[in-house]
C-alpha positions in Angstrom: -3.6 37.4 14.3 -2.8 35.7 11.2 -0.2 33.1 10.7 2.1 33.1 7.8 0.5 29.9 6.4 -2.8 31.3 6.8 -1.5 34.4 4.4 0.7 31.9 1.7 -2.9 29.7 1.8 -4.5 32.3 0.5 -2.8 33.7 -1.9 -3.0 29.6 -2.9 -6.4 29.5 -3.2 -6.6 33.1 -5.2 -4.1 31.7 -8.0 -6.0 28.4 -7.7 -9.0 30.2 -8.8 -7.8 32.7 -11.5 -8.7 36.1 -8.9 -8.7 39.3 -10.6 -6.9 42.4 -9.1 -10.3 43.6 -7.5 -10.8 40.0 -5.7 -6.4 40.4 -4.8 -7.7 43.8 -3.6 -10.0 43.0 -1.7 -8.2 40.0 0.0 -5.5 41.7 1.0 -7.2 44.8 2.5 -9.0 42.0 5.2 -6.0 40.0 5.7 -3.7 43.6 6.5 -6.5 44.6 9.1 -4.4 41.2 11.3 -1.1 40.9 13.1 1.0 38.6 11.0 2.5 35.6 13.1 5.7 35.3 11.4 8.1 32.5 11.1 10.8 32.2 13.6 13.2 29.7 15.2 10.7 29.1 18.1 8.2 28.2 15.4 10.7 26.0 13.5 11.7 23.9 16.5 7.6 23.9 17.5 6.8 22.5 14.0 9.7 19.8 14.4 8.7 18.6 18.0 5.0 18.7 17.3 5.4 17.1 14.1 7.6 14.4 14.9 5.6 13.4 18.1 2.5 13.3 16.3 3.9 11.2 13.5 5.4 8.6 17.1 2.0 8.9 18.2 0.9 7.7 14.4 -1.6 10.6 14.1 0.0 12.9 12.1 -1.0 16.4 11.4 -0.7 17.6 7.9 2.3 19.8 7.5 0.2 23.2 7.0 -1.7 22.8 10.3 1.5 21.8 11.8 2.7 25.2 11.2 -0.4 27.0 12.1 -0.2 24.5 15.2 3.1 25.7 16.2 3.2 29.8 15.3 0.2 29.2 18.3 1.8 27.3 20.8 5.5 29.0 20.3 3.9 32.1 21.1 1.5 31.2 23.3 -1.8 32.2 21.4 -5.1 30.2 21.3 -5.9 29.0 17.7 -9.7 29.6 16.3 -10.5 26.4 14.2 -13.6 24.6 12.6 -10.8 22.2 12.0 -10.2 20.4 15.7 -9.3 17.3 13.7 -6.0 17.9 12.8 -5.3 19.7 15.3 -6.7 17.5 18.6 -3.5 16.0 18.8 -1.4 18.9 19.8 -3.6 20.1 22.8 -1.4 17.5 25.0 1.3 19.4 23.6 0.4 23.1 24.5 -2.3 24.4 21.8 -5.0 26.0 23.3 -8.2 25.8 20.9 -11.4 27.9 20.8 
């Protein structure tokens, strides 16, 4: 599985760097061999609740790993990181990391 945010970053980083069609190509046949975690209310109220309780907790999470943060815990999914930083703080709040 893929989140949305994963997908936008991405394409982010291949405008960033000026990718020809090949590299596009080739980015988009790895990303379409995952599920897509899409965007839905669950996710939206998630990204509110963990957001705003990290920022009470002053540790806030940065807004993109918010949203990988909650596509995982909205639908119940463990999330594969090299990353546990920013996203330590919302284990207390369901996220489940590998």
């Amino acid at each position: 599985m893929l989140t949305f945010v994963t997908i936008a970053e991405f394409w982010q980083g291949a405008y960033k760097a000026n990718w020809d069609q090949q590299q596009i190509t080739r980015m988009t046949d790895f990303y379409g061999k995952f599920d897509l975690v899409r965007c839905d209310f669950d996710v939206v109220k998630t990204w509110g609740k963990l957001s705003g309780l990290a920022m009470q907790a002053r540790t806030p999470v940065p807004a993109n790993d918010c949203w990988v943060a909650a596509c995982c815990v909205s639908h119940d999914y463990p999330l594969l990181t090299r990353n546990d930083k920013h996203f330590k703080v919302a284990e207390q709040y369901g996220l489940r990391l590998l």
